[in-house]
C-alpha positions as CSV (number, residue, x, y, z in Angstrom):
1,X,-11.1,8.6,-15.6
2,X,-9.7,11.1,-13.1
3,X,-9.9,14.0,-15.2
4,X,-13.1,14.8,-13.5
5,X,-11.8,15.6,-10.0
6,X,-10.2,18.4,-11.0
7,X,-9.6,21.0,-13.9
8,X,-7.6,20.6,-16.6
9,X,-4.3,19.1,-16.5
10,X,-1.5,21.8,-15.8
11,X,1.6,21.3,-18.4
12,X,4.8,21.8,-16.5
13,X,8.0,20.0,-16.6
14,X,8.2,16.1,-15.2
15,X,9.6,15.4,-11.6
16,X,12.0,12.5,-11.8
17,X,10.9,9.5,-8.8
18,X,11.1,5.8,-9.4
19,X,8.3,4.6,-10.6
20,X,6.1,3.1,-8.1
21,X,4.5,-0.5,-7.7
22,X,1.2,1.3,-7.4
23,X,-0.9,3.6,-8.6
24,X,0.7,6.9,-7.0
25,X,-0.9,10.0,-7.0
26,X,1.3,12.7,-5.9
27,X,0.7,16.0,-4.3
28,X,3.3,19.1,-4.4
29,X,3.0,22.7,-4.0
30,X,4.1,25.7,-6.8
31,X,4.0,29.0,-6.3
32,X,1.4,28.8,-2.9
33,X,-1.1,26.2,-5.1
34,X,-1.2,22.5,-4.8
35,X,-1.6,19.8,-8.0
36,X,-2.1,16.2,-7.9
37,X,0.4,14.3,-10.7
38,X,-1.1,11.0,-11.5
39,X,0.7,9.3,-14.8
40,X,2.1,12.1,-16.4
41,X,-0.9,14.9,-16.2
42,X,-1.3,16.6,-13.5
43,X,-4.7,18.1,-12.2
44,X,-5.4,21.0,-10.1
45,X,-5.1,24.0,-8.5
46,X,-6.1,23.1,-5.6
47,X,-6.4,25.5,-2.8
48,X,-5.5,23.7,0.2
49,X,-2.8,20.6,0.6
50,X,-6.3,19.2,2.2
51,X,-8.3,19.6,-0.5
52,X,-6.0,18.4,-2.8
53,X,-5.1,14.9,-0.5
54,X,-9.0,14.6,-0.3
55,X,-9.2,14.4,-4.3
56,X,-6.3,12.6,-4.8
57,X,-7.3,10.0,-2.3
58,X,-10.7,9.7,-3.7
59,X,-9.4,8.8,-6.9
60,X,-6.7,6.8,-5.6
61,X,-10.0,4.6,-3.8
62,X,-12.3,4.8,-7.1
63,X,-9.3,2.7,-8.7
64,X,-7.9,0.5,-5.6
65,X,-12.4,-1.2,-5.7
66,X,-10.8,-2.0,-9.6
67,X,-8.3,-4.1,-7.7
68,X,-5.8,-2.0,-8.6
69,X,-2.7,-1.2,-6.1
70,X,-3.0,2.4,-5.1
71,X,-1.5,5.0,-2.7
72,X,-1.3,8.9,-2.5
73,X,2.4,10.6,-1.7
74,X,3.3,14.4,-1.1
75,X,6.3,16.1,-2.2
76,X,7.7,18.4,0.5
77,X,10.0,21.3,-0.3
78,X,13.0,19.2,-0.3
79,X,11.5,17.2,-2.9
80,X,10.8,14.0,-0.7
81,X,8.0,11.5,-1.2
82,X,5.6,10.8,2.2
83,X,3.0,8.2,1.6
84,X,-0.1,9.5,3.1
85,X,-2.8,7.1,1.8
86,X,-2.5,3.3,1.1
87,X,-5.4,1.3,-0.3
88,X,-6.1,-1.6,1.9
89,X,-4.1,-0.2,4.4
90,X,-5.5,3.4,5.7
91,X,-9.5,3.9,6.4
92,X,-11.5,5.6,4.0
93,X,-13.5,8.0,4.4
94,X,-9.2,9.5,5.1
95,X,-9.0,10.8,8.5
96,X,-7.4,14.1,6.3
């Protein structure tokens, strides 16, 4: 479970996307914090938009060995996606 890569989940509001063919874990910043939202919880603070791409990519590869699609986005201030991450596709360790 990926509750254990972070703290507790932090209840705010849901961002509208379409939902993805993977597993997406997505990264956005509030209020000078970022927070990973992975299937409607979201986990975090995180410090850095680093440290948060490092945990969310982590995760993302923990479930992509289960043969499960994966990929990790960020939100920029205009409120679109980036992929930064794809399983299968980008090396990990991430070059982050």
């Amino acid at each position: 479970m990926v509750r254990s890569l972070a703290q507790a989940p932090v209840q705010e509001g849901p961002t509208s996307f379409p939902a993805p063919s993977r597993k997406c874990y997505r990264i956005s910043r509030r209020e000078g914090l970022w927070f990973i939202d992975f299937e409607g919880e979201q986990f975090g603070p995180y410090e850095t938009d680093r440290e948060a791409m490092l945990f969310a990519i982590e995760a993302a590869h923990q479930f992509g060995k289960k043969s499960e699609a994966t990929e990790v986005q960020v939100i920029d201030e205009n409120g679109g996606l980036t992929t930064v991450w794809t399983y299968g596709v980008d090396p990990f360790p991430p070059n982050v």
